[in-house]
KETILUM-23084 format. One record per atom (N, C-alpha, C): residue in one letter; x, z, y. Coordinates in Angstrom, 3 decimals. Each point is the difference from the previous one (the first is absolute). Layout:
 aa        X        Z        Y
  A        X        Z        Y
...
//
This chain:
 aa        X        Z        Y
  X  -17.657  -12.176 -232.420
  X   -1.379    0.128   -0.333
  X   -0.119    0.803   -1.288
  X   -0.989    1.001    0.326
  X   -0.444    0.776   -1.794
  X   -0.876   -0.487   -0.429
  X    0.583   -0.450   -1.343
  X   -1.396   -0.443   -0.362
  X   -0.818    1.210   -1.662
  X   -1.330   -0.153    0.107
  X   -0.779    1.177   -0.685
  X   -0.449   -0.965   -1.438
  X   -0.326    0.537   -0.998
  X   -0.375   -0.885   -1.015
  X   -1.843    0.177   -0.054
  X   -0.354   -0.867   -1.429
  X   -1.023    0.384    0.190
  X   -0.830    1.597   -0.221
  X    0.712    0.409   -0.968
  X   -0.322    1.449   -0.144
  X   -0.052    1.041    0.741
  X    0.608   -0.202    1.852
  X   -0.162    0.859    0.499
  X   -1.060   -0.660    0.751
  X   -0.097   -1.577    0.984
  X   -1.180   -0.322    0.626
  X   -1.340   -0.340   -0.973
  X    0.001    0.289   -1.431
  X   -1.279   -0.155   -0.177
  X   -0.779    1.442   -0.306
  X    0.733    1.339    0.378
  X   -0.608    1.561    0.330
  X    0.032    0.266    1.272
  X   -1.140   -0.252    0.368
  X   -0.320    0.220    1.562
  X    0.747    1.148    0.232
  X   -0.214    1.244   -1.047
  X    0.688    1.364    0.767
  X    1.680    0.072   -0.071
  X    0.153   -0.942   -0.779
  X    1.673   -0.409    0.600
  X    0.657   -0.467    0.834
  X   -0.756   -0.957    0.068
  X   -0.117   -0.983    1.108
  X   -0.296    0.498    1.387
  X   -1.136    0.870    0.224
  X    0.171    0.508    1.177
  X    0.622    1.437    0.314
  X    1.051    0.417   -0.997
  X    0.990    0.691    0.218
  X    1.535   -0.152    0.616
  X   -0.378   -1.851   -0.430
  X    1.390   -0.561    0.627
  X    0.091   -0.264    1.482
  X    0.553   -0.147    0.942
  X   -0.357   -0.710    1.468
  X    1.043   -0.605    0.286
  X   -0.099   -1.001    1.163
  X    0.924   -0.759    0.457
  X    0.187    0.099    1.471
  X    0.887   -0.145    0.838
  X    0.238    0.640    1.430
  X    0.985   -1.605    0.442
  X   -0.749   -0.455    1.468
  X    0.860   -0.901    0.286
  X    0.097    0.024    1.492
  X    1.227    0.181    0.944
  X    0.553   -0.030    0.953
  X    0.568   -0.951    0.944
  X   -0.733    0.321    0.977
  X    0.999   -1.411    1.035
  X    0.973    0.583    0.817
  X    0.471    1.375    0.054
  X    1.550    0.296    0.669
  X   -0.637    0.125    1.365
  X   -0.704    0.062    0.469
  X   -0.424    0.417    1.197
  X   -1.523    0.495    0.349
  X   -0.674    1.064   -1.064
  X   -0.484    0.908   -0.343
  X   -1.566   -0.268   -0.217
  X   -0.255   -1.818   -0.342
  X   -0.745   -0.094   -1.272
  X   -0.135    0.243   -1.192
  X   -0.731   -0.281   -0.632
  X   -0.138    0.160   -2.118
  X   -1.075   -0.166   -0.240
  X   -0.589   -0.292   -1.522
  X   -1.001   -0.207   -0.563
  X    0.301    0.486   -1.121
  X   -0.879    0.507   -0.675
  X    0.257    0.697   -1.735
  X   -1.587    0.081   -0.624
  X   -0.113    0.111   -1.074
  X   -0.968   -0.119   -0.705
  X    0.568    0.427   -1.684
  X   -0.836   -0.123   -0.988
  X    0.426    0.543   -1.533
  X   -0.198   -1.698   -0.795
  X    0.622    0.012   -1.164
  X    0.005   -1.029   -0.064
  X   -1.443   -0.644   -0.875
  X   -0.374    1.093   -0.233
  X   -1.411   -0.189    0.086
  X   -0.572   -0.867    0.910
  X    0.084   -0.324    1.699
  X   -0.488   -0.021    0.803
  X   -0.767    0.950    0.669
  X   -0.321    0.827   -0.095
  X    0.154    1.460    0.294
  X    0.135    0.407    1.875
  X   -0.371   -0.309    1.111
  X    0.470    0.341    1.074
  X    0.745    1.797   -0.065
  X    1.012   -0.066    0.686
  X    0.429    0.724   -0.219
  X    0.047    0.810    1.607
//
């Protein structure tokens, strides 16, 4: 797990520069910024 401090999730424009990508191996995913952000 990565974890972000507060200095990057409390600048939205950092925050939604970052994203996260998650996979089930048989050609689902979901991702978004950690903003919450749909991505």
């Amino acid at each position: 797990m990565i974890a972000f401090g507060r200095d990057i999730c409390n600048d939205l424009g950092s925050a939604e520069k970052r994203e996260w990508l998650v996979t089930n191996g048989i050609g689902g995913f979901a991702s978004g910024t950690i903003a919450g952000s749909l991505t």
